[in-house]
VMD Tcl script that builds the backbone (N, CA, C; Angstrom):
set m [mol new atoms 159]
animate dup $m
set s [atomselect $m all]
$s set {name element resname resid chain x y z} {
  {N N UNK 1 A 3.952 -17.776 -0.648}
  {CA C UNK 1 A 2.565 -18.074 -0.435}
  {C C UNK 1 A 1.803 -18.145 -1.749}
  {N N UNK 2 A 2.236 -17.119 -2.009}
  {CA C UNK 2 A 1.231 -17.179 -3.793}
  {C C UNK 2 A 2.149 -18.056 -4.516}
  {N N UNK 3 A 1.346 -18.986 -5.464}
  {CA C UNK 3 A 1.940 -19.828 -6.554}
  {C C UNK 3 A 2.128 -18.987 -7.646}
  {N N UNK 4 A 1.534 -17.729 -8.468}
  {CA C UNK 4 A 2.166 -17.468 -9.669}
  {C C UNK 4 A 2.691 -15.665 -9.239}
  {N N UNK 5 A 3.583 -15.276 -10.130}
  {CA C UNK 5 A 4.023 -14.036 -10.237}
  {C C UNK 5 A 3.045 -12.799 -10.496}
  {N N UNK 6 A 1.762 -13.155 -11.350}
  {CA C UNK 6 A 0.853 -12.269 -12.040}
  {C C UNK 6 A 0.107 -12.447 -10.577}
  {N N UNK 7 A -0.025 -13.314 -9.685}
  {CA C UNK 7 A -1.020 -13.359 -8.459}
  {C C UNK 7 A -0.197 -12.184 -7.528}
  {N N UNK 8 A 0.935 -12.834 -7.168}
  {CA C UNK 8 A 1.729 -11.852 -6.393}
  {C C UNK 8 A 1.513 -10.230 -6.980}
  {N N UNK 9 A 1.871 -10.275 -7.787}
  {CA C UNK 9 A 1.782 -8.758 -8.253}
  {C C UNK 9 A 0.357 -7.835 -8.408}
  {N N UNK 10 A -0.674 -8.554 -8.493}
  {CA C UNK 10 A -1.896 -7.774 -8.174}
  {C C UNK 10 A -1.930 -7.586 -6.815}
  {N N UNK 11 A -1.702 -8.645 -5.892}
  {CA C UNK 11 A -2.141 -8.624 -4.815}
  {C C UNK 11 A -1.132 -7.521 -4.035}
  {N N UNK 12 A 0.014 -7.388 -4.003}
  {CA C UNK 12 A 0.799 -7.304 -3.466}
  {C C UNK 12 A 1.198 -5.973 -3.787}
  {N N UNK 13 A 1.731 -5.926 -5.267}
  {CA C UNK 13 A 2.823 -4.795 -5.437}
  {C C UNK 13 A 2.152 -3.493 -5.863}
  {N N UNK 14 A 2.430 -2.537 -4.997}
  {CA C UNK 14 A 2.192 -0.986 -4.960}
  {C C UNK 14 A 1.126 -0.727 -3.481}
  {N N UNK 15 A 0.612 -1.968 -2.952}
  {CA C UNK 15 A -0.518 -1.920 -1.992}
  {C C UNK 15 A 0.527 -1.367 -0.919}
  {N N UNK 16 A -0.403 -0.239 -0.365}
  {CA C UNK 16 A 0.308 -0.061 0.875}
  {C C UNK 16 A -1.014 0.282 1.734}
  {N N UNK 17 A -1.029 0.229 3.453}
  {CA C UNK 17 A -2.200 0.085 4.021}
  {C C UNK 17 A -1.603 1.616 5.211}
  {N N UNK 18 A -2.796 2.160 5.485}
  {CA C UNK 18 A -2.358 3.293 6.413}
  {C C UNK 18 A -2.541 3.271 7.986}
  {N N UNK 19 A -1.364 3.693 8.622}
  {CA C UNK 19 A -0.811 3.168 9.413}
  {C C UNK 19 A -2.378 3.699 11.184}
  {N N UNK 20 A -2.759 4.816 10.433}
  {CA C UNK 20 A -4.062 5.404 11.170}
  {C C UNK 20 A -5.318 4.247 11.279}
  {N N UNK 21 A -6.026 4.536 9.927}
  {CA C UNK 21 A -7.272 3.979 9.869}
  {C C UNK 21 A -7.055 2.825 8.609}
  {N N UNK 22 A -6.337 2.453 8.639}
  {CA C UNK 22 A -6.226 0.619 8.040}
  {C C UNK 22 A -6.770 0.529 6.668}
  {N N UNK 23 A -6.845 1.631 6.003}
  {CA C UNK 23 A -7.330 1.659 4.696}
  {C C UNK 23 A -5.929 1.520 3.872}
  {N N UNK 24 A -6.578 0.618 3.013}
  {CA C UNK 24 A -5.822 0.407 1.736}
  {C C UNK 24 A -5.950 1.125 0.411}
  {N N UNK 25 A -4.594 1.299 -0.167}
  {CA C UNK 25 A -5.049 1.966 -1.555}
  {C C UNK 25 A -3.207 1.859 -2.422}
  {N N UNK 26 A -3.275 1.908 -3.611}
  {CA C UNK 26 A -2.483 1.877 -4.452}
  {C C UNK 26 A -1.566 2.826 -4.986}
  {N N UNK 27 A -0.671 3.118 -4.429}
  {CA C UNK 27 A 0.237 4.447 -5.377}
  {C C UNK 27 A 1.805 3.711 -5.610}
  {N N UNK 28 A 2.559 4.404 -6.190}
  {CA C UNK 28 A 4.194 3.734 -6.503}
  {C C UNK 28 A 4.571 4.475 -5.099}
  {N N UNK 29 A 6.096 3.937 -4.870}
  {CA C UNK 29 A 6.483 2.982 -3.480}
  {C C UNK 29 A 7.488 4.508 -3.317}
  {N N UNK 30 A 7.763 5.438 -4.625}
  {CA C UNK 30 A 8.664 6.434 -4.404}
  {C C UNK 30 A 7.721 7.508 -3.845}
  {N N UNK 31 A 6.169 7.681 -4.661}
  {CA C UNK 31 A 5.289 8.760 -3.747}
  {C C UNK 31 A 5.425 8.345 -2.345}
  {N N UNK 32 A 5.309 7.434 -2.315}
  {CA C UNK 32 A 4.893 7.259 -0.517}
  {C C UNK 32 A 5.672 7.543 0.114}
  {N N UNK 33 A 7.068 7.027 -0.320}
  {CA C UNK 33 A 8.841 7.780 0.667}
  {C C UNK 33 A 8.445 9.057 0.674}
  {N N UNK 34 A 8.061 9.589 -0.482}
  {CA C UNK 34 A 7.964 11.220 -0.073}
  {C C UNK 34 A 7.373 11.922 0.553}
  {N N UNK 35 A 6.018 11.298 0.632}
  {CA C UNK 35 A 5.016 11.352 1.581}
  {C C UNK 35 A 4.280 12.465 0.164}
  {N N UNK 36 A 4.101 12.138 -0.822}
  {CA C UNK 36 A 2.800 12.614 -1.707}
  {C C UNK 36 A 1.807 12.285 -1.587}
  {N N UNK 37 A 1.836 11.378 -1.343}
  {CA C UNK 37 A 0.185 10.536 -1.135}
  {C C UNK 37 A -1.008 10.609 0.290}
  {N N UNK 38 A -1.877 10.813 -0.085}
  {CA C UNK 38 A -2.653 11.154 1.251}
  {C C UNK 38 A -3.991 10.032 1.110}
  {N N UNK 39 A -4.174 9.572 2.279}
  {CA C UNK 39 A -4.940 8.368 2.648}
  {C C UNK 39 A -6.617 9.138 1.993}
  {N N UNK 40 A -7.154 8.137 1.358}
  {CA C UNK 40 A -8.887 9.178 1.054}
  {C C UNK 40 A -9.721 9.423 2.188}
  {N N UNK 41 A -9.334 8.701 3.429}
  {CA C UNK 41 A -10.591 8.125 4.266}
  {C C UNK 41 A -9.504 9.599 5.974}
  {N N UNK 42 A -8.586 9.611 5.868}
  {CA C UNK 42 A -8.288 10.143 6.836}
  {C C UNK 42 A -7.365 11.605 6.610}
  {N N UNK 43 A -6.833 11.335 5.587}
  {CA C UNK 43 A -6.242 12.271 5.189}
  {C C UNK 43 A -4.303 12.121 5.558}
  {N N UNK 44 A -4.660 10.865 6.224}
  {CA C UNK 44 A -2.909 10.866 6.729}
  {C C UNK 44 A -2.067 10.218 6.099}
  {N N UNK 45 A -0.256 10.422 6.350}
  {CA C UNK 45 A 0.349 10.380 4.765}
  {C C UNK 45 A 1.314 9.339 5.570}
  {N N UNK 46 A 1.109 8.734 6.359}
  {CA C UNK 46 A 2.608 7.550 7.018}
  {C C UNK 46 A 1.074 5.458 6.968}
  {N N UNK 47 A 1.897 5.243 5.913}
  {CA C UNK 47 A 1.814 4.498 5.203}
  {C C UNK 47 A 2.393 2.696 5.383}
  {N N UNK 48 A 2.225 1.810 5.545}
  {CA C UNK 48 A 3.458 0.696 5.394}
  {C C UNK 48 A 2.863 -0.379 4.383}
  {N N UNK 49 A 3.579 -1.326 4.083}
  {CA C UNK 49 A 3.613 -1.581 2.743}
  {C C UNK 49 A 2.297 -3.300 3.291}
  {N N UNK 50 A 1.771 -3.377 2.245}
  {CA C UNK 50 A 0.408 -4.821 2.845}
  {C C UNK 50 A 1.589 -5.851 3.033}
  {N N UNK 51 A 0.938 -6.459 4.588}
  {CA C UNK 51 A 1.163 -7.535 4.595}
  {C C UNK 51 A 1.341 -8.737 3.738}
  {N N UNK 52 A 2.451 -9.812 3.613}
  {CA C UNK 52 A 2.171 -11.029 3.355}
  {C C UNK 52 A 2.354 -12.079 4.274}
  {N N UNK 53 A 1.544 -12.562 4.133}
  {CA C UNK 53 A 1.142 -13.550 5.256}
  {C C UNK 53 A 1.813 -15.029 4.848}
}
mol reanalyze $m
mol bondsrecalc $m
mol representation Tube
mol addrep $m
């Protein structure tokens, strides 16, 4: 879908959206397996990675 690599990669890589209240936010892809990361808006830690459409 995206034409360049630098597009893909802002848009895309590290975004993950929460699986509760649909908020998005940015961490690396190994916190999230571990479940380090906690959503700001809900507090919940199960995560999946943004859509590409």
């Amino acid at each position: 879908m995206v034409k360049f690599p630098e597009a893909d990669a802002r848009l895309f890589r590290n975004k993950f959206v929460c699986r509760r209240c649909k908020a998005v936010l940015r961490a690396p892809s190994r916190k999230i397996a571990e479940s380090e990361v906690k959503c700001r808006a809900c507090a919940g830690k199960k995560f999946k990675p943004k859509r590409k459409k």
